[in-house]
GUFIKE-250863 format. One record per residue (C-alpha): y, x, z. Coordinates in steps of 0.5 Angstrom, whole numbers, m for minus. Each point is the difference from the previous one (the first is absolute). Layout:
// GUFIKE-250863
R      c2      c1      c3
R       Y       X       Z
...
This chain:
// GUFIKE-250863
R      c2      c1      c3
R     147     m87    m163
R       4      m6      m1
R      m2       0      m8
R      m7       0       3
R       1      m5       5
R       2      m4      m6
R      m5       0      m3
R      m5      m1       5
R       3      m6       1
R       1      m2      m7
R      m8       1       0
R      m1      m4       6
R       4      m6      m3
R      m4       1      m5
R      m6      m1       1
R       2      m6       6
R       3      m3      m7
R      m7       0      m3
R      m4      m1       5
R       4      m6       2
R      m1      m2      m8
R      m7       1       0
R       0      m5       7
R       4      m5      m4
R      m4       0      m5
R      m7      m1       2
R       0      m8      m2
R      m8       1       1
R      m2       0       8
R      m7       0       2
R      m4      m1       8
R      m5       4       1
R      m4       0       7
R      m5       2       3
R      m2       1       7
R      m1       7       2
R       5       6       2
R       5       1      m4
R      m1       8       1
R      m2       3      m6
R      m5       5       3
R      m3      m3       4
R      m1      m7      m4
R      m3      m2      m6
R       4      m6      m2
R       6       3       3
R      m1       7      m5
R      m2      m5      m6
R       6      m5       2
R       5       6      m1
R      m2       3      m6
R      m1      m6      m3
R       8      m3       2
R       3       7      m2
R      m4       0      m7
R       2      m6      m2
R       7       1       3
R       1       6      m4
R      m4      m2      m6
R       4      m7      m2
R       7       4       1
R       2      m3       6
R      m2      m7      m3
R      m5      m3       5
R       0       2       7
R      m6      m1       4
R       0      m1       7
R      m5       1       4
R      m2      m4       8
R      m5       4       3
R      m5      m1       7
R      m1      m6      m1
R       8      m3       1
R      m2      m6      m6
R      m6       0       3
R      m8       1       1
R      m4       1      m7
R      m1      m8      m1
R       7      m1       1
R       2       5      m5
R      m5      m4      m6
R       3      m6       2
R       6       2      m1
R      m2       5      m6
R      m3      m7      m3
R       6      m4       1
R       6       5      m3
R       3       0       6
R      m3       7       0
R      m1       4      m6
R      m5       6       2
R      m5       1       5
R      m5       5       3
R      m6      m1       3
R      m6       1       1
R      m6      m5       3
R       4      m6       1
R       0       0      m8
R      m7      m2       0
R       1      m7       3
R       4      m2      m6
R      m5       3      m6
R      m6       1       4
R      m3       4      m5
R       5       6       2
R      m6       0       5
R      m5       3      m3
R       5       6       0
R      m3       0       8
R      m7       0      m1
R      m3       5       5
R      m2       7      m3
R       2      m1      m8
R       5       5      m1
R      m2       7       2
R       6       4       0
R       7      m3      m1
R       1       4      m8
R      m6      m5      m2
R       4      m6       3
R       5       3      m4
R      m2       0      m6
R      m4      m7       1
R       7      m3       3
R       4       3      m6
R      m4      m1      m5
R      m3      m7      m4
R      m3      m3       7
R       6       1       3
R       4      m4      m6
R      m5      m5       0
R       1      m1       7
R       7       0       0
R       0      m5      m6
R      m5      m5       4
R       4       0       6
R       7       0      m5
R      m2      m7      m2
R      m3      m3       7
R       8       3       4
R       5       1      m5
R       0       7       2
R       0       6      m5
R      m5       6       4
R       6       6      m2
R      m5       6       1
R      m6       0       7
R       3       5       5
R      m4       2       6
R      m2      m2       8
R      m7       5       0
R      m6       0       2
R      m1      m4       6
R      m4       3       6
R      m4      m2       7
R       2       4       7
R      m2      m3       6
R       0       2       8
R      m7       0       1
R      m4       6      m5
R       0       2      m7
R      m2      m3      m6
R      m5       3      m5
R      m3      m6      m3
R      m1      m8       1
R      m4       1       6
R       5       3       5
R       4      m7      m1
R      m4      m4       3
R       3      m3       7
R       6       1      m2
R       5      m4      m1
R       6       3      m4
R       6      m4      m3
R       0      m2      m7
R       6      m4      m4
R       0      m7      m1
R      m4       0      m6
R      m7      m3      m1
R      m1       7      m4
R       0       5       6
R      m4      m6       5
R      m6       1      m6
R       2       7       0
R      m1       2       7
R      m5      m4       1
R      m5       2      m5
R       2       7       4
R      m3      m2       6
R       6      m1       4
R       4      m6       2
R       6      m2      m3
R       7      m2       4
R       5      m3      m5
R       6       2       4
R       7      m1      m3
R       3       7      m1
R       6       0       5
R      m5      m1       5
R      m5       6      m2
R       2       5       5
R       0      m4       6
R      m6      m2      m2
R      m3       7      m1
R       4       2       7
R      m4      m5       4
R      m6       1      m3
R      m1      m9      m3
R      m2       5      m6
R      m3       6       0
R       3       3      m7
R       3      m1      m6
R       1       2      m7
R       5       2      m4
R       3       5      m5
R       1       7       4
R       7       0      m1
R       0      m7       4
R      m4       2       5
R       3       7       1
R       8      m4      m1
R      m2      m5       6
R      m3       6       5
R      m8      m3       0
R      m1       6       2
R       3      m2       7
R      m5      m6       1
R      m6       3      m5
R      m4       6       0
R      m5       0      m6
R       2      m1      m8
R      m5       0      m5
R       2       1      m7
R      m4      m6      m3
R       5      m2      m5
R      m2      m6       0
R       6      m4      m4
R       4       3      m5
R       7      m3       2
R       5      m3      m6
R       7       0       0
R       2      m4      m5
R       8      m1      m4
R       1      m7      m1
R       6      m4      m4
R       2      m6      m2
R      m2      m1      m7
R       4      m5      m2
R       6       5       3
R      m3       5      m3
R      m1      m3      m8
R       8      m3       1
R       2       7       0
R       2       4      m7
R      m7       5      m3
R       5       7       2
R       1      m3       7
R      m8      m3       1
R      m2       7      m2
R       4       4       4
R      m3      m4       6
R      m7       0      m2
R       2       7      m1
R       1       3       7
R      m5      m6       3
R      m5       5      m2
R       3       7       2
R       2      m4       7
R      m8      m2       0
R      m2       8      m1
R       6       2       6
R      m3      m5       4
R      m8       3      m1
R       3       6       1
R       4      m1       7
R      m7      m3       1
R      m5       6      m1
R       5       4       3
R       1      m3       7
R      m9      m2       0
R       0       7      m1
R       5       2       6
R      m2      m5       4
R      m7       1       0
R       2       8       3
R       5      m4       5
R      m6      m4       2
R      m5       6       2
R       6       3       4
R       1      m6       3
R      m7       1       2
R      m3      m6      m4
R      m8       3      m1
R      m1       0      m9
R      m7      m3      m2
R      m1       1      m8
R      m5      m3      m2
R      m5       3      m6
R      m2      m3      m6
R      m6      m3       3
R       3      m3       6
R       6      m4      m5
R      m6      m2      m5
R      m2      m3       8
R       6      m4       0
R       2      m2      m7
R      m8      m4       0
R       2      m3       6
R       7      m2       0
R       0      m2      m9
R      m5      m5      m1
R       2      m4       5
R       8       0      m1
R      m3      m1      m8
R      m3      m6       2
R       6      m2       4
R       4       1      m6
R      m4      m4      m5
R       1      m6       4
R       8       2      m1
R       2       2      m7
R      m4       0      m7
R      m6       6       1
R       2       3      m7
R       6       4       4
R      m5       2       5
R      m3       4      m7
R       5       1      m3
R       3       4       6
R      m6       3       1
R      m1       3      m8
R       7       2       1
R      m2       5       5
R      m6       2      m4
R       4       2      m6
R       5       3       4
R      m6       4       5
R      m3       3      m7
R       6       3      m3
């Protein structure tokens, strides 16, 4: 018993010794914030964040270290970027706020165009994608590392079901604050209330707004279901998540090391969809448990939607960006629909 109780103490002094090596050895540090949970199964930045970090410590031996802020302690998402921009942070992960700094990651947000996310997969990893990241490299000096996943972006509301753009009419539902989702909804019929997130769920409480719209892990994680009664599965925009990192940082960095981070940005990306559909998924049988009314609507009712809402946002756009990405977007599900 004494030799054995040595030699598990040997063991443990051991491996304290090389974990203590391994931190002290670190000489690369790199910040990565976000602004969801840090709880990896109910939150896709905080499971992309995490196998991210522990990729990256693993693979470089302990040689870079990656500490990760989570829920918003460094800030919103246009904080991050500014911050991601000026190199007081290295890496960030968001979603819609990227657009105001390179308006063409926007024509992700046409309404109706990717119609299954593996199609908006394959268009996000494949030449579009790197193009878009490429454009958007040049114009912010942050390097898109891999596309993770917000999902699809439904409408609820307390007041009857949605089937197809007539049964938004008269109703005002919360939109970001983004001229997008204004044109969006309002070529629906509905009426479009910006209204900054932390005030959503009095708004909907109160009935200033008679619904919202927002992934279903969104809206199932912040119990809409309390305050709203009908969801309608419309899919309307395809949320992105995407990995971003200062490049000057980034190409400072020696190849071995630049490839171990590009490396497990990617796979964090995958884990970050994946957590995604299976919280979607969970979610949505939460929300009919919790007595939400499920309306799906068919083939010819979302062809009703997407002729409504995409002619007015594509007109709204070509205004904002260079219409050759709007083509260029729409080839790129094409290709991707027909294989």
């Amino acid at each position: 018993m004494k030799l054995s109780t040595k030699k598990i103490t040997l063991g443990l002094a051991t491996a304290a010794a090389i974990f203590a090596l391994q931190t002290q050895a670190a000489d690369i540090e790199l910040t990565l914030g976000h602004v969801d949970p840090q709880e990896w199964t109910t939150s896709k930045k905080g499971a992309a964040s995490k196998v991210f970090k522990d990729l990256v410590e693993a693979e470089s031996g302990g040689r870079i270290a990656v500490n990760v802020y989570p829920a918003g302690q460094l800030g919103g998402e246009t904080d991050l970027l500014q911050s991601a921009q000026e190199g007081t942070l290295s890496m960030a992960m968001v979603s819609g706020a990227y657009s105001k700094l390179c308006a063409e990651a926007s024509v992700l947000e046409i309404p109706y165009l990717f119609p299954s996310a593996p199609i908006a997969w394959e268009v996000l990893d494949g030449e579009f994608g790197k193009a878009l990241g490429e454009h958007c490299l040049q114009k912010t000096g942050l390097r898109t590392l891999a596309y993770a996943e917000t999902g699809f972006r439904n409408f609820t509301n307390s007041k009857r079901p949605i089937s197809e753009p007539k049964d938004l009419e008269g109703l005002k539902i919360r939109v970001m604050t983004t001229p997008l989702y204004v044109e969006m909804v309002k070529a629906l019929g509905g009426e479009p209330t910006p209204i900054a997130w932390p005030e959503v769920p009095s708004a909907l409480a109160t009935g200033v707004v008679d619904g919202q719209e927002n992934p279903v892990s969104v809206i199932y994680g912040n119990k809409f279901y309390e305050m709203q009664k009908y969801i309608s599965l419309d899919g309307h925009v395809y949320g992105t998540d995407f990995i971003l990192m200062n490049d000057e940082l980034l190409q400072s960095l020696n190849p071995q090391d630049q490839a171990i981070i590009k490396r497990a940005a990617k796979v964090a990306g995958l884990v970050g969809r994946a957590i995604q559909q299976v919280n979607s998924a969970e979610g949505l049988a939460k929300l009919a448990e919790n007595g939400m009314e499920i309306t799906v609507p068919n083939a010819e009712q979302m062809a009703k939607f997407q002729s409504a809402a995409q002619p007015a946002v594509i007109e709204w756009l070509k205004g904002e960006i260079d219409p050759t990405w709007i083509t260029k977007a729409q080839d790129a599900v094409k290709t991707a629909s027909s294989n």
